[in-house]
VOGU-3710 file (C-alpha; in Angstrom, 3 decimals, decimal comma):
1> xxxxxxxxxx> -35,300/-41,486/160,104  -37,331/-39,721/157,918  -40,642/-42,352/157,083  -40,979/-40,855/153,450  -37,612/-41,430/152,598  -37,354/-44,898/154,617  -40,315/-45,986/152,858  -38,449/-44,758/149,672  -35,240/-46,701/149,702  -37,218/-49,898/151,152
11> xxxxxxxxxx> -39,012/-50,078/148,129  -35,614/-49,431/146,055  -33,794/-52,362/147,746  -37,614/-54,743/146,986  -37,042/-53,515/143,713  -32,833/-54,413/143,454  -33,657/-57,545/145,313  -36,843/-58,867/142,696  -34,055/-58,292/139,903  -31,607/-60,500/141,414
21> xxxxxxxxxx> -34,492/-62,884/141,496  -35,627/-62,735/138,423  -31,938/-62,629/136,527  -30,766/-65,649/135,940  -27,510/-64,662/134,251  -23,763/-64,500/135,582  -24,271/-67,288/138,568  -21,803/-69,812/139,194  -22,327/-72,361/141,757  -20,096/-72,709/144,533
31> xxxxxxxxxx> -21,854/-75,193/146,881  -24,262/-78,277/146,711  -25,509/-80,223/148,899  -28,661/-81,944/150,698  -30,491/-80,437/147,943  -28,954/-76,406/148,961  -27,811/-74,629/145,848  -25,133/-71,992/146,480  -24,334/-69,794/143,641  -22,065/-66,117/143,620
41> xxxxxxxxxx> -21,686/-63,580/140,728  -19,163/-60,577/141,257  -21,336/-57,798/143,052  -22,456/-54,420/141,440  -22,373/-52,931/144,994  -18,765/-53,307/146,309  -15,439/-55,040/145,704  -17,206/-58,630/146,529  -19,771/-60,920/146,080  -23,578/-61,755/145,806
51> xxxxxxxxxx> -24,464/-64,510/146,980  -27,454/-66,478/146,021  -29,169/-69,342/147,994  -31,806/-72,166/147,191  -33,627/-74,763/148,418  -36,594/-76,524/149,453  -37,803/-76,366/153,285  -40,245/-78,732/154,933  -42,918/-76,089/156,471  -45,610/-73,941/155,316
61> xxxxxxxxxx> -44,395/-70,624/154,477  -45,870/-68,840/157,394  -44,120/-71,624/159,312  -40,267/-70,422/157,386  -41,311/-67,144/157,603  -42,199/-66,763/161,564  -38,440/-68,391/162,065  -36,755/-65,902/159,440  -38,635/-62,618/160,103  -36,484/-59,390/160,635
71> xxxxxxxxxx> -38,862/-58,278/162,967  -40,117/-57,911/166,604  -40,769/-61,282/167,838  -38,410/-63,393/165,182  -36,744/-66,590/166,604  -33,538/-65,672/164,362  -31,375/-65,563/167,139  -32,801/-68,679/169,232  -31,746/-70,864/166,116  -29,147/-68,894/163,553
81> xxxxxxxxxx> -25,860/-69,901/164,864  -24,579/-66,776/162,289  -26,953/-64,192/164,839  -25,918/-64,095/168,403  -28,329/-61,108/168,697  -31,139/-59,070/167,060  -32,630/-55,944/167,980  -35,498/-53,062/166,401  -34,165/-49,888/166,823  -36,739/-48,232/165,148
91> xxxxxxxxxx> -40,163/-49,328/163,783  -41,661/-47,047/161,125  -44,709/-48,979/160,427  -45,699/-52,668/160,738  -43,527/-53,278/157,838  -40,679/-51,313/157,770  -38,127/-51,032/160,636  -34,364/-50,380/161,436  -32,813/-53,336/163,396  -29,454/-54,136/164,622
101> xxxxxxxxxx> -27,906/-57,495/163,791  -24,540/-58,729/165,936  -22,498/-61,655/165,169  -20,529/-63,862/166,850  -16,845/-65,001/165,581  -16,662/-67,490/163,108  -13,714/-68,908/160,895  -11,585/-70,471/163,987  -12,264/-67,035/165,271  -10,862/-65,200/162,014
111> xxxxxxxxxx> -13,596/-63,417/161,953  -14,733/-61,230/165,090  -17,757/-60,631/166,247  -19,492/-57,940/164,085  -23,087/-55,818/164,039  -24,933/-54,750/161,535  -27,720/-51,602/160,960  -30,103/-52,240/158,382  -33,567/-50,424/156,784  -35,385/-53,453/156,510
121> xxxxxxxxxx> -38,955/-53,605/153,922  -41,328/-56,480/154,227  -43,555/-57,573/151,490  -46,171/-59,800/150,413  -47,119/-60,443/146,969  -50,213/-61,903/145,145  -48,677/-65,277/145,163  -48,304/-65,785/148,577  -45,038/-65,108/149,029  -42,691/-63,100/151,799
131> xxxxxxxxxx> -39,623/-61,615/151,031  -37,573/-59,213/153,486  -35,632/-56,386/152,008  -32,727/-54,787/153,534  -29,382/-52,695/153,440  -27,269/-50,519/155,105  -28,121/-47,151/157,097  -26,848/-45,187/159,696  -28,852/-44,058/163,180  -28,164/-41,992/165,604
141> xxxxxxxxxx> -28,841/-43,941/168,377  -27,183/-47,052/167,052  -22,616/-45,822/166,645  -20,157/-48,993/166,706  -19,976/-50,433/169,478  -16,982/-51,725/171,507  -16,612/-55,297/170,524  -17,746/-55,239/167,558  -16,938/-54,588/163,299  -19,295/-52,498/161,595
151> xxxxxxxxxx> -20,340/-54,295/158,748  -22,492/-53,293/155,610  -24,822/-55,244/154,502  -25,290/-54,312/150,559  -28,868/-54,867/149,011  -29,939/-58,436/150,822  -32,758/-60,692/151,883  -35,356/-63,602/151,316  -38,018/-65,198/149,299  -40,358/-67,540/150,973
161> xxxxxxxxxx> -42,237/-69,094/148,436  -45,420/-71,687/148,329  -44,383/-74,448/146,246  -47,695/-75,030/144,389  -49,578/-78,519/145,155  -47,263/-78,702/147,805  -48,380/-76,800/150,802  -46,318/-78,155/153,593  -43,036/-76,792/151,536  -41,518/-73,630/151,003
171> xxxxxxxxxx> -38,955/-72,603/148,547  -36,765/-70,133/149,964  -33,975/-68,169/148,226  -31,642/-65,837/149,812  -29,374/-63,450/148,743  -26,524/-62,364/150,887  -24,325/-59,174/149,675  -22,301/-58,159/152,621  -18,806/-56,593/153,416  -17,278/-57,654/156,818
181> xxxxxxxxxx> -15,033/-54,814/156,854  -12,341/-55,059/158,997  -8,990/-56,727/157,538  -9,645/-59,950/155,965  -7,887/-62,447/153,647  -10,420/-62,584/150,926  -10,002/-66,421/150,799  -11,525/-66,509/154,365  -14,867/-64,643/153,150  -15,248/-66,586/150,112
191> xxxxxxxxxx> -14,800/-69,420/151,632  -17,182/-68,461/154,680  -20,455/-67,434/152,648  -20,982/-70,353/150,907  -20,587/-72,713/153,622  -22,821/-70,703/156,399  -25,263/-70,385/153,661  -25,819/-73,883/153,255  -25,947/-74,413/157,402  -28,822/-71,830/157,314
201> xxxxxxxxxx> -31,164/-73,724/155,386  -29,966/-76,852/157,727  -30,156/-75,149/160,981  -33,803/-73,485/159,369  -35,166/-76,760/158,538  -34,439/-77,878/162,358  -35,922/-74,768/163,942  -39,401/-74,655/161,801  -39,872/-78,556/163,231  -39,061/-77,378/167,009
211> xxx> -41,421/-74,508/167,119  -44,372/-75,122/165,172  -44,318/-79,081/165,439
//
């Protein structure tokens, strides 16, 4: 891929994804629980949903981060029970990469296994805090694959953030924007997202205590 015009939409998605931070209009909350906020607003993108998550971790940001990373050497797949396996297909520079993310089934098996290709923008800001930006692309050297949906993931990502006078915690929000393709009851996606959502930040909590502990 071209690195001008990677770099270009990398910086468009950073740009989407700070304006679904900072927008605070439209969400309805869908899930709470062990102090996880799930909230969805119709998407812009497609014929579904964003999806917005929030919550307090126990670990330093760098700690959340190193288990959330989309990049060479993350952990995502050693603890996300939602990634059964994640891959760099191409790294542009030390921040900006295209990876390929595959899924197992979920739902009772409703949902098959599916993969995802994604540009994917890291950034740091003043404040301390790490966010990943990705979406959709194409590359050659990544078709479907037998086995596996295509899906499209639609402007998504993370915000690690220091909590201030608290540096052990991190607040982390994450949006999710994603169309499973395939043929799906719609009741089966909405009522997936907001429930694997809240297991991340569960399943994240456990994994930043077993590896940096």
């Amino acid at each position: 891929m071209d690195p001008a015009l990677a770099a270009q939409m990398g910086e468009a998605v950073a740009e989407k994804m700070l304006q679904y931070r900072r927008d605070k209009s439209g969400w309805k909350i869908c899930r709470e629980a062990n102090g996880v906020s799930v909230s969805w607003r119709p998407s812009m993108e497609f014929p579904g949903n964003l999806y917005r998550g929030e919550g307090i971790v126990n670990g330093t940001p760098e700690k959340v981060w190193g288990c959330v990373k989309p990049l060479a050497g993350t952990l995502r797949d050693q603890w996300d029970e939602n990634v059964s396996s994640f891959e760099i297909i191409e790294s542009i520079t030390d921040t900006l990469c295209i990876s390929r993310t595959a899924t197992p089934s979920a739902a009772m098996k409703l949902i098959s296994p599916r993969d995802f290709v994604d540009l994917v923008l890291v950034k740091k800001y003043e404040d301390g805090t790490l966010s990943s930006n990705a979406v959709n692309v194409e590359h050659r050297s990544c078709p479907p694959r037998p086995g596996y949906v295509r899906g499209f993931n639609h402007p998504c990502g993370c915000f690690c953030e220091p909590l201030p006078g608290e540096p052990g915690r991190t607040h982390l929000v994450t949006f999710f924007q994603t169309d499973l393709s395939g043929y799906l009851p719609r009741s089966v996606v909405d009522s997936f997202f907001p429930r694997s959502m809240a297991g991340f930040y569960a399943n994240l909590e456990k994994a930043v205590k077993k590896f940096y502990s």
